[in-house]
KOLKOL-116238 format. One record per residue (C-alpha): residue number from 1; x, y, z; residue in three letters. Coordinates in steps of 0.001 Angstrom, whole numbers, m for minus. Layout:
residues N
<NUM <X Y Z> ALA>
...
END
This chain:
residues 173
<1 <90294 138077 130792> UNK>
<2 <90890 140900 128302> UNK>
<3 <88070 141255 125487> UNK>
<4 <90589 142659 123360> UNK>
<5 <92964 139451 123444> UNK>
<6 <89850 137293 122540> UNK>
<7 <88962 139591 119990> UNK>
<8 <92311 138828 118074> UNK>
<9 <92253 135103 118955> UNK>
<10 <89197 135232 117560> UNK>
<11 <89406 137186 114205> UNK>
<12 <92728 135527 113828> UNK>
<13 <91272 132009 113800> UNK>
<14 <88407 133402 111315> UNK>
<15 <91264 134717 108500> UNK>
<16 <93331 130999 109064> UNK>
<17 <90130 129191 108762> UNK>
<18 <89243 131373 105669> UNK>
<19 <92638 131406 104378> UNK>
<20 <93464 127743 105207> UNK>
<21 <95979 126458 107742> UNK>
<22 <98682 126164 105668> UNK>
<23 <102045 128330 104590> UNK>
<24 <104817 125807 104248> UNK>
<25 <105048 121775 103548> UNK>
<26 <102457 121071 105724> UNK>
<27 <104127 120249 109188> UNK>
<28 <102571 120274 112229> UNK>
<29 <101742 123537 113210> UNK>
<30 <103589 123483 116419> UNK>
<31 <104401 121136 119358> UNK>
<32 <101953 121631 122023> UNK>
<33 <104474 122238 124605> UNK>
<34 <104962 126150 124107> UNK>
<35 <108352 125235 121960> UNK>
<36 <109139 127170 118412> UNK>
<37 <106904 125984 115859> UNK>
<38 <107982 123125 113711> UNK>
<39 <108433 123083 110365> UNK>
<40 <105320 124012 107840> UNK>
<41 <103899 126374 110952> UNK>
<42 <102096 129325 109893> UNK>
<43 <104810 132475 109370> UNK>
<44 <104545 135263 111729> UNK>
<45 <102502 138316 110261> UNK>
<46 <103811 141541 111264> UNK>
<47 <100758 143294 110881> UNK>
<48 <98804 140661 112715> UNK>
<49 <101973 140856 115746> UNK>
<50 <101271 144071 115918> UNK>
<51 <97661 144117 117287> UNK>
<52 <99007 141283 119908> UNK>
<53 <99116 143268 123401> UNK>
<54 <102687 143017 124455> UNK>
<55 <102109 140797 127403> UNK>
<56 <102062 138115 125148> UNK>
<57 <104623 138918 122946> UNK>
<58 <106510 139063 126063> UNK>
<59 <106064 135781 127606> UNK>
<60 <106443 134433 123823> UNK>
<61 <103360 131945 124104> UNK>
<62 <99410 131836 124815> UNK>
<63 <97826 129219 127709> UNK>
<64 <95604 127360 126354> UNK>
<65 <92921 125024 127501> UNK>
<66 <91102 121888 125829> UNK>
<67 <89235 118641 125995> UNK>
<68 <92031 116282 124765> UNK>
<69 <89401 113272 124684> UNK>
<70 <87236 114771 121907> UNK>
<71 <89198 113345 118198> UNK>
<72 <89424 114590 115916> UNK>
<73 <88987 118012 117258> UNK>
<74 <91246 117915 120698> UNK>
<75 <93093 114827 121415> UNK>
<76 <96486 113184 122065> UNK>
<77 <99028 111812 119806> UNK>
<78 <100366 108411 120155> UNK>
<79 <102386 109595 123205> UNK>
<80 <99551 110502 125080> UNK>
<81 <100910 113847 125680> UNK>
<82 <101236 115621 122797> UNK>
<83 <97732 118026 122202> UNK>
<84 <96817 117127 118115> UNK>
<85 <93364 117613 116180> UNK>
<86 <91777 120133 113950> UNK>
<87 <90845 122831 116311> UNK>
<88 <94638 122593 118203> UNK>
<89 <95923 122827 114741> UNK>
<90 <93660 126057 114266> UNK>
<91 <94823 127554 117399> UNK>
<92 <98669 126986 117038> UNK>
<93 <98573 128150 112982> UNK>
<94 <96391 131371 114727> UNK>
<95 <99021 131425 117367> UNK>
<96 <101845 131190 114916> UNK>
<97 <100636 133906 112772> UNK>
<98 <101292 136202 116021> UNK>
<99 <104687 134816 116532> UNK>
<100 <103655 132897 120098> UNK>
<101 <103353 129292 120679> UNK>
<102 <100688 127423 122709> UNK>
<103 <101317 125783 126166> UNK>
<104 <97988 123129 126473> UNK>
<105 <96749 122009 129481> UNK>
<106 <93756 119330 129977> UNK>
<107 <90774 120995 131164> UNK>
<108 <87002 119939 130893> UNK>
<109 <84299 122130 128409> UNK>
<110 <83089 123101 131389> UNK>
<111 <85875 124485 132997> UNK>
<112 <87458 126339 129861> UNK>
<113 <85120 129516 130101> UNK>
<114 <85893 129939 133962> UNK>
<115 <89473 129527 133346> UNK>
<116 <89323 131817 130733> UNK>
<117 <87920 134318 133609> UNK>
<118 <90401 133340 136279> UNK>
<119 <93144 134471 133643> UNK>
<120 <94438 130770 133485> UNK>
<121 <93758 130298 129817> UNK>
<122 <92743 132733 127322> UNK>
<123 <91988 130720 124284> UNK>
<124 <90314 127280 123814> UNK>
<125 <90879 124535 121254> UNK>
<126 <87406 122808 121736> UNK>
<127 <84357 123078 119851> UNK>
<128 <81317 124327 121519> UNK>
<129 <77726 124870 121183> UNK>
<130 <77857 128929 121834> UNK>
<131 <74340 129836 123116> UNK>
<132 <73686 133303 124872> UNK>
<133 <75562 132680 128675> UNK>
<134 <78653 131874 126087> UNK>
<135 <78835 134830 124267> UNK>
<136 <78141 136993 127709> UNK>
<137 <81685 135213 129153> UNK>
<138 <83435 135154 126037> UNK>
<139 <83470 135930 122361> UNK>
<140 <83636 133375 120363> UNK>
<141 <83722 132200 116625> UNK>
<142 <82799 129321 114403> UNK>
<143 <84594 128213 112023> UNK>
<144 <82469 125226 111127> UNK>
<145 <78541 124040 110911> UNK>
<146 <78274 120665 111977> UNK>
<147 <74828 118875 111023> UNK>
<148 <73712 115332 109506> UNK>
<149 <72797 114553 106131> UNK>
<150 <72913 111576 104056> UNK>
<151 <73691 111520 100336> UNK>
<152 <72698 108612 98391> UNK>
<153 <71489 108225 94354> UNK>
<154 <67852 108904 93994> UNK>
<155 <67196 105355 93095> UNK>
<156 <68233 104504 96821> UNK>
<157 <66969 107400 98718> UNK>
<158 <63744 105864 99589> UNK>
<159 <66192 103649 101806> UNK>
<160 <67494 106172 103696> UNK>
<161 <64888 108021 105167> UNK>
<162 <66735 109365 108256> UNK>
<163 <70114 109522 109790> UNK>
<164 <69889 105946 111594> UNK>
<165 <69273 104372 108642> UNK>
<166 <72727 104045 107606> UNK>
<167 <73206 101793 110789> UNK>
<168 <74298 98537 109619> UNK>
<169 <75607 99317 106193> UNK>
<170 <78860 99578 105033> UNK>
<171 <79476 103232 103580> UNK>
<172 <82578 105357 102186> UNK>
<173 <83374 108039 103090> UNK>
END
């Protein structure tokens, strides 16, 4: 696995989660089978192209490997083939920006870093807790902070004391 690649994957997916995932009427960002993005996909960036190593601009897509049973970050559309959710959406607009499509396979969080080694992906659409072995195999980014809270009007909060509390209760969201 090249350092460099990841690098781009990488700082690409930081500028389209800074600059949101969006450049046309909000279509699905591609298809999840390594076909031309659809309609609303991100438009390709020359600038961004040109820092892609040319093996991938050659073969015209990037593997990619995720945990399709984790919604809404990796999972399945209707058809139960078609790769959806926030971080495959990240990945293909990223993807798009360089002009390549995505061709998912299924793999386990376990077995995305290894693959990524063995050359058989070299970008993943799952969320993971990075932690020190991750960072030595890979580089990765975050592009969101996930923790509990609970927000309720003062003159309720003494009901609410921890995250659990909610059980039970109907809530909006």
């Amino acid at each position: 696995m090249n350092r460099l690649t990841l690098s781009i994957a990488a700082l690409l997916a930081a500028a389209v989660a800074v600059t949101g995932c969006s450049s046309g009427s909000g279509g699905k960002p591609g298809s999840g089978s390594g076909s031309a993005p659809a309609t609303g996909a991100a438009q390709v960036d020359q600038t961004i192209r040109a820092m892609v190593p040319q093996q991938f601009i050659d073969a015209g897509y990037l593997d990619g490997g995720a945990n399709f049973q984790a919604p809404p970050l990796a999972m399945y559309e209707a058809d139960g083939k078609t790769p959806t959710g926030a971080m495959v959406t990240l990945v293909e607009h990223a993807a798009g920006l360089m002009g390549l499509t995505v061709k998912w396979q299924q793999l386990a969080f376990a077995d995305q870093v290894p693959a990524m080694q063995a050359g058989k992906i070299v970008v993943s659409g799952s969320a993971s807790a990075a932690n020190a072995a991750s960072f030595a195999a890979s580089n990765e980014i975050g592009v969101f902070y996930n923790n509990e809270s609970i927000l309720v009007p003062v003159d309720k909060a003494s009901s609410y004391n921890e995250t659990n509390d909610v059980c039970g209760k109907n809530l909006a969201v």
